[in-house]
N, C-alpha and C positions, 0 to 999 in steps of 0.2 A: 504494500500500500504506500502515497506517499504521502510524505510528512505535509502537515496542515498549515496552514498561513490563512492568517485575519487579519484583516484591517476592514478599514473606515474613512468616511467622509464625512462632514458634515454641510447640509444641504442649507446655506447661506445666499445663493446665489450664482450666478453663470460661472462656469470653471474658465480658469484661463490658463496661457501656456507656461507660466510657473508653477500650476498643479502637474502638468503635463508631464514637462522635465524633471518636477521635483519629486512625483509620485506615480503617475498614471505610466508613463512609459516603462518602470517598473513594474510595477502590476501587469501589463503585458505579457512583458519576460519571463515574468515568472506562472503563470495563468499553466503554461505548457508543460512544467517542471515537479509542480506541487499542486497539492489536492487545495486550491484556493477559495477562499468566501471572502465577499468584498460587501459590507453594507452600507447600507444610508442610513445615517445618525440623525435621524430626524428629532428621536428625546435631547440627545446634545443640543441641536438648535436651540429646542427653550430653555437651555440655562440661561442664554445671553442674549433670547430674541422670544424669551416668552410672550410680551407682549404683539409680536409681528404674527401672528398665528393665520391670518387671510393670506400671505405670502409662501407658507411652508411647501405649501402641496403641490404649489407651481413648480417650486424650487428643486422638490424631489424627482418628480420626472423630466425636469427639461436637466438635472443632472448626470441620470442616469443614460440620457441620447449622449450627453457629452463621455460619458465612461462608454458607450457604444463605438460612438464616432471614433475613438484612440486606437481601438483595436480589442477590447476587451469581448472575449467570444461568450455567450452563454451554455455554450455545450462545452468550454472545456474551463469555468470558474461559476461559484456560484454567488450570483447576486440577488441581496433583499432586503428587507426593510426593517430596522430595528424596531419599530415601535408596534409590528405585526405580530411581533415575537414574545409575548407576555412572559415567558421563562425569565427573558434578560432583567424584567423587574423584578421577579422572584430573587433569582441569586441575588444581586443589586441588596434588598432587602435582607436578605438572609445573612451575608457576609459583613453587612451593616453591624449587624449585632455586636461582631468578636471586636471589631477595627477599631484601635485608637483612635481616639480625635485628633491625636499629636501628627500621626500620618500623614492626614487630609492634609492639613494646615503647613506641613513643613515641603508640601509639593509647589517645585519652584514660579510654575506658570500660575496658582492662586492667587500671589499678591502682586506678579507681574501683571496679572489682564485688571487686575482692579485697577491698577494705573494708569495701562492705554486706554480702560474703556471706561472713564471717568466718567460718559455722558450717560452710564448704565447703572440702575440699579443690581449690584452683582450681591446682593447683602442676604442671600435666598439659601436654603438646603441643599436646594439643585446645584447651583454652580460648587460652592463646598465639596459636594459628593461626585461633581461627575469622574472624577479621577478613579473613584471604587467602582462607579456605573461603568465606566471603561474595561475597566477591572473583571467587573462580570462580562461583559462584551466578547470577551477574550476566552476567558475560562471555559464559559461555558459551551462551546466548541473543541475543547483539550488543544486549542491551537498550539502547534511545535515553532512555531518561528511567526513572531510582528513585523512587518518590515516600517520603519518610522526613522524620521530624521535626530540627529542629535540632540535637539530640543524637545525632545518628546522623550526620548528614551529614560527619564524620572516617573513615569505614567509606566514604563512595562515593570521596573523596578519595583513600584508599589504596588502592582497586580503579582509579582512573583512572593512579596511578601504575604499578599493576601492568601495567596495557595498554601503558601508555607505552613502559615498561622492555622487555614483551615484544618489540613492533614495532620498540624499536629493537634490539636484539640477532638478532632471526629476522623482519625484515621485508622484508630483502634479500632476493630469491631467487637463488636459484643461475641464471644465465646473465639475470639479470633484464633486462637491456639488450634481449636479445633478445623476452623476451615484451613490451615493452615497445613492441617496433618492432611485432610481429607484434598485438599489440591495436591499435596507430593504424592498422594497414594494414585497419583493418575500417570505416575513419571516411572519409567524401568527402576529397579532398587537398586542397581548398579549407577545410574547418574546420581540417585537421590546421594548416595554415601558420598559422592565426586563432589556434589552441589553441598551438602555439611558440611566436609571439610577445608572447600572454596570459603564457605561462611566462615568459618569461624578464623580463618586465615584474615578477611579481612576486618572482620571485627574488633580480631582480638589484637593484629600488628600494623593495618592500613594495610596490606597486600592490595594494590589496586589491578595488576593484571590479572590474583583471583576475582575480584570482582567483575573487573572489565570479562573475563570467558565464561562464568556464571550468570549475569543479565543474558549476554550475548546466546547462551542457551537456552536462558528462560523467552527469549526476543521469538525463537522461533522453533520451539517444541511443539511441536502438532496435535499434541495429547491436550495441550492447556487450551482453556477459552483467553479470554481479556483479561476479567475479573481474576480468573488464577494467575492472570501472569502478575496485574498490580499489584494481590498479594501477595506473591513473593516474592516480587522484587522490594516491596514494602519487608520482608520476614527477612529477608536479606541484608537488606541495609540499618533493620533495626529501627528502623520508624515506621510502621504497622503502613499501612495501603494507602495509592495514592489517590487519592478520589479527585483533586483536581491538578493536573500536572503544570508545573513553572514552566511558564514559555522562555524563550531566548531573543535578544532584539537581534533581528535583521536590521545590521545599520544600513541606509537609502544615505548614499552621497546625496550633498544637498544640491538642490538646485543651483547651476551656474547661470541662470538665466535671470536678471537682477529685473527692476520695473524700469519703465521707457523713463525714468528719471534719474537709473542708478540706485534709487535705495530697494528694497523688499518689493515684488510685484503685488500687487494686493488691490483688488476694486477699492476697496475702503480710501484708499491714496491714488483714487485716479490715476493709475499711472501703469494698467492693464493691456492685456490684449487677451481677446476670450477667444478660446477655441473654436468659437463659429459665429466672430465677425465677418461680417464683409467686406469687400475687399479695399474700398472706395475707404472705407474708417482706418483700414490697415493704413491705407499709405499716407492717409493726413495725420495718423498720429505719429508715422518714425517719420517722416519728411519736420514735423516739430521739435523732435526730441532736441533737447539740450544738450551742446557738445563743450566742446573744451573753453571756456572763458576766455583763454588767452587768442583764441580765432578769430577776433574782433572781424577781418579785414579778410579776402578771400586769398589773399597775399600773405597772409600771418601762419608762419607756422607752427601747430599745433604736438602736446604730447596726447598720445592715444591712451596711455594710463589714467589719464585726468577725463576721458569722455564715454558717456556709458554708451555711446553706439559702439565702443570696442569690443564692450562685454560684449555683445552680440555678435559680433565677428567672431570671440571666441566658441561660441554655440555653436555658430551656422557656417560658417566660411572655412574653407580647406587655407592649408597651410600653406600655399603660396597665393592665395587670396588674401590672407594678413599681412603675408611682408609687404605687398603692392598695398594696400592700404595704411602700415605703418610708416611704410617709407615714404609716399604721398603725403600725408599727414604733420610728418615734420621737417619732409622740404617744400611744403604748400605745393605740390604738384597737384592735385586734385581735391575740390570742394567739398562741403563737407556732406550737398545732394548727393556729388558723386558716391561717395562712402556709404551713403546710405542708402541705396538703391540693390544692391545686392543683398541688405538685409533683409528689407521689401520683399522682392523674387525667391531667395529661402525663405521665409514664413509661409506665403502663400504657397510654394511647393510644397511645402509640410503639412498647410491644411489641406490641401486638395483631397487627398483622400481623406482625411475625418469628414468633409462635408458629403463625399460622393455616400460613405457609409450613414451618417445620419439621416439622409435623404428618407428613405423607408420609414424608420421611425417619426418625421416631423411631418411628413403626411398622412399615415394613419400610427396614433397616438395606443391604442389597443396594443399594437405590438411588444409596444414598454412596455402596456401594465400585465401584460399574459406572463411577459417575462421577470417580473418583478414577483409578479404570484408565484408561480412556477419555482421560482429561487427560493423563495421563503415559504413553501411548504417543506424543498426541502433540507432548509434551518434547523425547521421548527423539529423534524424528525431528528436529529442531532441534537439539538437543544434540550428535547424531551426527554431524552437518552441519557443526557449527564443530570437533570435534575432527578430524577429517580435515583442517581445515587449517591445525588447530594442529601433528598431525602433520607436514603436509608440509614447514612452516616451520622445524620442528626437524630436519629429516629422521629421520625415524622412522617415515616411509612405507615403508619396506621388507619 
């Protein structure tokens, strides 16, 4: 089978080509590779847009054409919609119980968005919590790998704590000794004597290549189900079963694609280009961009370090398209239109197929939502999966 990968969006508004470079063109890559779920964070939205709630529904499917348009396939990732998924409020709720407050509060982007979003009441449970509600997002999939940018990766760290804390408090089972004998008695008694003395090798001294051939046999012994393998790899390691497994961050290089201003691309800063502008807005917004201050004069020569159409050159432009543009630039050989016209003609080459692929979807609108159903039915069959044995661990199966 292969390893699991989750992420998320949240449905704010039209994606642009800094979601693109900095997220979606991975998501791609990897759609082929691993067993991928990619959803719409639409509960995320009202932390910070509770009140915009006439907007949300627009937002979610004209974002999902945009995760269409990229390349994103629905027969080989599956996509859906958080807030379809009532499980993710359960755990949400559930894991609520055990979690410090100290947690929540010492996550870096909590007092950073209170900052930037000063025009927002952020003073709510919900925003507080979304870092746990993420936290369930995650878990309750057993996702093996997040893939998130640097700035994010304090969000998977505090979901891996939550798993932690969970399995240790409800990882024990009730009579566990016993299911513990009754899954080895499913194993030839010749491994089982190999797999005790593998144990107690690494219990009792760290022996970690018994461990490492020990998992590695429990990984794929034909006789076990799941549940036997969890507990034993839980009997093994001495922390009783893993009911919800610590994901691992997939670091996402960040985006090299800055905004048509040079700082962060972001609608909120004007300073965007959405994945299904058209073409006529493309070229009046880089034919605008802001270049080097010292270019006063068509004559004046410029450093390309200092002008963020270079970022862009370094996205889109082959490397002998950069030296003719660096070298232009600071013998004022060429204008700084010139410079930017190539930028131009790569974007629009880039969109050209997310628009031909969008095409279907934005004239009949049914297709998203079949496809969005579709995904999140089957979520909700995975999600339903691990809550049953978040119940049972809690006991609350009754």
């Amino acid at each position: 089978m292969k390893e699991r990968v989750l992420s998320g969006m949240r449905p704010t508004g039209a994606l642009h080509l800094g979601h693109y470079h900095g997220a979606l063109k991975n998501w791609v890559r990897l759609q082929s590779q691993m067993d991928c779920y990619f959803f719409v964070a639409d509960w995320h939205a009202l932390t910070t847009h509770y009140e915009s709630r006439e907007v949300i529904e627009k937002n979610v499917y004209e974002m999902v054409i945009d995760w269409l348009a990229t390349g994103l396939d629905p027969e080989q990732c599956t996509l859906f919609l958080q807030s379809r998924i009532p499980e993710h409020a359960e755990l949400f709720t559930l894991l609520a119980m055990g979690t410090p407050l100290g947690w929540l509060e010492r996550v870096p982007t909590y007092k950073d968005q209170q900052e930037k979003l000063k025009d927002k009441d952020l003073t709510t449970y919900g925003f507080l919590g979304y870092p746990l509600l993420q936290a369930a997002d995650i878990l309750i999939y057993k996702a093996k790998y997040v893939p998130v940018g640097e700035d994010q990766a304090s969000h998977v760290e505090l979901t891996r704590e939550a798993a932690r804390r969970f399995n240790h408090l409800y990882g024990r089972e009730i009579d566990a000794e016993a299911k513990v004998q009754a899954s080895l008695a499913k194993l030839p008694k010749d491994n089982v004597k190999r797999l005790e003395k593998s144990r107690k090798a690494y219990q009792e001294t760290g022996d970690a290549k018994a461990m490492e051939g020990a998992l590695g046999y429990l990984a794929t012994a034909p006789e076990l189900l799941v549940q036997d393998r969890e507990r034993l790899e839980g009997y093994f390691k001495g922390t009783g079963k893993i009911v919800l497994p610590e994901p691992q961050i997939l670091l996402t290089e960040a985006s090299k694609l800055p905004g048509l201003d040079g700082a962060k691309m972001s609608k909120s800063y004007n300073n965007a280009i959405a994945i299904r502008e058209d073409r006529a807005s493309i070229e009046h917004k880089v034919k605008r961009m802001p270049t080097d201050p010292a270019r006063i004069k068509r004559t004046d020569a410029g450093d390309p370090d200092k002008c963020p159409v270079w970022q862009f050159h370094r996205v889109y432009s082959s490397e002998s398209q950069r030296q003719w543009v660096s070298q232009g630039c600071k013998s004022a050989g060429i204008g700084c239109l010139e410079c930017k016209q190539p930028i131009i003609d790569a974007i629009l080459q880039e969109q050209q197929p997310m628009l031909e692929r969008a095409e279907p979807y934005v004239t009949n609108p049914k297709i998203v939502r079949d496809i969005v159903d579709a995904g999140t039915e089957k979520a909700r069959i995975t999600a339903r999966e691990t809550m049953r044995d978040v119940r049972e661990a809690m006991g609350l199966n009754y």
